[in-house]
Residue, then its C-alpha position, 0 to 999 in steps of 0.5 A: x497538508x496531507x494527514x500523517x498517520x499517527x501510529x502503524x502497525x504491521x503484522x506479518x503473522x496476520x499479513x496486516x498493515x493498520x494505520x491510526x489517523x490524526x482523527x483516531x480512526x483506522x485503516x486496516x490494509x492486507x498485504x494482499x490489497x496493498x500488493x494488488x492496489x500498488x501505485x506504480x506506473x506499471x502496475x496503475x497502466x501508465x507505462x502502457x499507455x493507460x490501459x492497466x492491468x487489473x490485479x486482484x488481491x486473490x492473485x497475491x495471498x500468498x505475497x509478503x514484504x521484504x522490508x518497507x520504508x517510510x519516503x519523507x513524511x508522506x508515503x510508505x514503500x514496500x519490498x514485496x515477496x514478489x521481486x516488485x519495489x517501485x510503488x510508493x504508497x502516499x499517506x493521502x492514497x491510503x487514507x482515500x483507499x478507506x473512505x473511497 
């Protein structure tokens, strides 16, 4: 089964998400780096036959979330500044994000 985080903590004025693990460490994830790092089928170049675009935080400093929403007990999606709300952030894709 996939760690849940046991706390987050989102900070518009810092433009920060900061996830707790069961193990009581942490990861601290920009809007920037979330936005630039989305899973999505477009964004990760599946829809365009694999070949993704890559996407630096630099081009998204200025972005912010709308809303987001936690997706069962295994993922969280995002609302972006930018219009994009397809990518759906799984806990385990944001827990490899830290350690890989």
């Amino acid at each position: 089964m996939a760690e849940i985080p046991t706390d987050i903590v989102i900070d518009r004025n810092k433009k920060l998400m900061t996830l707790t693990w069961q193990d009581e460490s942490t990861s601290a994830f920009s809007f920037a780096y979330l936005r630039a790092h989305c899973p999505c089928a477009f964004c990760d170049g599946t829809k365009h036959g694999g070949e993704a675009t890559p996407l630096s935080p630099d081009s998204f400093q200025n972005i912010a979330f709308t809303s987001v929403e936690e997706v069962g007990r295994y993922a969280l999606r995002f609302a972006w500044s930018d219009g994009h709300d397809s990518g759906i952030y799984s806990f385990e894709y944001l827990r490899e994000k830290i350690s890989g």
